[in-house]
N, C-alpha and C positions, 0 to 999 in steps of 0.2 A: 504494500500500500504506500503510496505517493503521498504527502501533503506539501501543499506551498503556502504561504503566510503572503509573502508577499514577493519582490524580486522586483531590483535596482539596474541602472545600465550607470556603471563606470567609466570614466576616462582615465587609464594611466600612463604617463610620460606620453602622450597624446595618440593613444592606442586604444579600444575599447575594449574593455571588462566586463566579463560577464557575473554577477554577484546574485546570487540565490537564497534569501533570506528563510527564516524558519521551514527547514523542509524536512520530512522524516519520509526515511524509508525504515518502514518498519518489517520488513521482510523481502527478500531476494527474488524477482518475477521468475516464473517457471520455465523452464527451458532456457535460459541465459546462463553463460557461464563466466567465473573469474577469469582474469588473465594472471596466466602463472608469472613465477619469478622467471625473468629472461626471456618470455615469451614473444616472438614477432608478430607484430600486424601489420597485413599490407593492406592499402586502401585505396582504389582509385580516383582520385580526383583528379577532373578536368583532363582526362587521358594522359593523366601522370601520376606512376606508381609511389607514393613516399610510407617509409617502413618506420614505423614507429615503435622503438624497443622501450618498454616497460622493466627499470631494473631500481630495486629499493633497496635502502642500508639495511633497515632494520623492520619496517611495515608495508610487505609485498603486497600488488593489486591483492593476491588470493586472498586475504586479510580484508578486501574492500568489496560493496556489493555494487550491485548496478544502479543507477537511478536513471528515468527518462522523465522530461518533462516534453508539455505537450501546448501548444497553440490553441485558439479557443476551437478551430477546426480540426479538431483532432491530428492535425499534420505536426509530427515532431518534432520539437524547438531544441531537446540537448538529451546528449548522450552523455554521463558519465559515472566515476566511481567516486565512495564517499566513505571512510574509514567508521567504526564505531564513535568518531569525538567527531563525527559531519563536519568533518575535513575531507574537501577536494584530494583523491589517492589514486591516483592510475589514469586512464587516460580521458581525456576531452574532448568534446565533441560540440559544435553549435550549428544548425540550420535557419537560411532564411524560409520566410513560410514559402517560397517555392521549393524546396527542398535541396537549393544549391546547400552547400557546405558553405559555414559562414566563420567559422574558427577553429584550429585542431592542434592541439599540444597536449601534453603529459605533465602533472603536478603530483608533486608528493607532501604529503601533510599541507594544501595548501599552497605549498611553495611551488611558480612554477618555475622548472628545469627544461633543458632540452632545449630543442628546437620549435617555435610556436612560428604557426600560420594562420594568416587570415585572410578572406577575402571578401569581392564583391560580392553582392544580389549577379551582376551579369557573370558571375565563372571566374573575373580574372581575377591574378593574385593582387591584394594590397600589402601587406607583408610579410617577411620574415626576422624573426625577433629568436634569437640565438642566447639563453642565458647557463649561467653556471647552477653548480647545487644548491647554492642560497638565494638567488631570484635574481640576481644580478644582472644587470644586459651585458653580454661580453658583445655582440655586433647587432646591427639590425640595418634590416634594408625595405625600400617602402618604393610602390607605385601605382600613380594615378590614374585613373579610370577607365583611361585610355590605353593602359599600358606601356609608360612613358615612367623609368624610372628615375624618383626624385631624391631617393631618399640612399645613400652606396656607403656601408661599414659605418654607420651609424653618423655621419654627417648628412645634411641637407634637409627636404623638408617631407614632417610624414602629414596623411590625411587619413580620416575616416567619415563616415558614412553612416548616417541613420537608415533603416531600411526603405524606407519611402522617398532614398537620391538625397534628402538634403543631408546638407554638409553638415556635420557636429564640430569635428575639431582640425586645425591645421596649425601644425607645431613645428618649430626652426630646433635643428638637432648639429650638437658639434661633438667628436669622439663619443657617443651615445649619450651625452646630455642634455638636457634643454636647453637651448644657446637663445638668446634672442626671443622675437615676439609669440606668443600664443593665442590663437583665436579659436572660442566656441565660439556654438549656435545653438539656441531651442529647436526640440523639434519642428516648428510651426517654421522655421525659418530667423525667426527676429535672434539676434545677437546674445550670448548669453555673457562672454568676459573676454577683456583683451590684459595679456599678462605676459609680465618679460621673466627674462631667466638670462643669469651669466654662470657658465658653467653648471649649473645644475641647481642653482641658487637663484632664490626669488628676489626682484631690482626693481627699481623705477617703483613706476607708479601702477597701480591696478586697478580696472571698471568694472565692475556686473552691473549687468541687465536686467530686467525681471522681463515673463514673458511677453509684456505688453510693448517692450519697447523702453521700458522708462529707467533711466539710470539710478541704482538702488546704493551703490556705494563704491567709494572710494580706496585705497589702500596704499602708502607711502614702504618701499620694504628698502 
């Protein structure tokens, strides 16, 4: 049995997050199985095979059960595992309600490792975001809609996408840090903050929006 409470859409280092609030699996659905210690998964997307190895120090997938959550039309929004303390454990999965593949990486206790992918509603890729065992970006590389990359070993600029095309965030990136300007957007379109970063560190001056348009406050950093 599934419960959701409720569930957040994230931006991090100008990337989306997927965040799943009070959710219990309160037992394992029938005919799915764990993924063992060391186990491969291959998986096609976009007529490209990528192989995702599941390996833990100390709390293997087997240790984690399956979770799906679901769209209000029953079409599948996320595939994944979740240890006894509902912590994110093995691998990830996220769909747009057309059923492209919208996010796919491997997290342990939460932390995510490995190599994470994300992309568009239309197939193509928007990222690759490379971190170490402790969550850390060791590279990341990013391209726009068109297939046009912006974003090479973690300098230059990444983008994301709310599913209905408009733009949420576009972030300026130097050695994988925040370098420079940051712009959200509500969904509805209207602006939500424009915010600078040196090195990784928050500067200047900062704006939020509320979703009407109307400027809500100021921030000197």
């Amino acid at each position: 049995m599934i419960r959701i409470a409720n569930s957040n859409r994230l931006v991090k280092n100008g990337f989306q997050i997927l965040e799943v609030n009070d959710l219990e699996c309160k037992s394992k659905p029938e005919g799915n199985k764990s993924i063992k210690r060391g186990e491969i998964k291959t998986m096609k997307i976009r007529d490209k095979i990528f192989v995702c190895v599941c390996f833990f120090i100390s709390n293997s997938c087997n240790e984690s059960h399956e979770c799906i959550t679901y769209y209000p039309n029953k079409t599948i929004k996320e595939i994944y595992f979740e240890n006894s303390s509902h912590k994110y454990n093995g691998l990830y999965k996220s769909f747009y309600l057309n059923g492209k593949i919208k996010l796919l990486g491997v997290s342990h206790k939460n932390t995510t490792i490995g190599t994470w992918y994300s992309y568009y509603s239309n197939g193509r890729i928007n990222s690759q975001i490379s971190y170490d065992n402790t969550g850390h970006v060791l590279s990341a590389n990013g391209w726009n809609k068109i297939g046009i990359m912006t974003l090479k070993e973690g300098t230059g600029v990444g983008e994301m996408y709310f599913d209905n095309e408009q733009i949420m965030t576009r972030s300026s990136y130097k050695n994988n840090k925040l370098h420079g300007k940051t712009e959200t957007w509500h969904e509805n379109g209207k602006r939500n903050s424009i915010t600078y970063y040196q090195n990784g560190k928050a500067s200047g001056t900062w704006y939020i929006w509320d979703q009407n348009g109307n400027l809500i406050s100021t921030e000197n950093h």
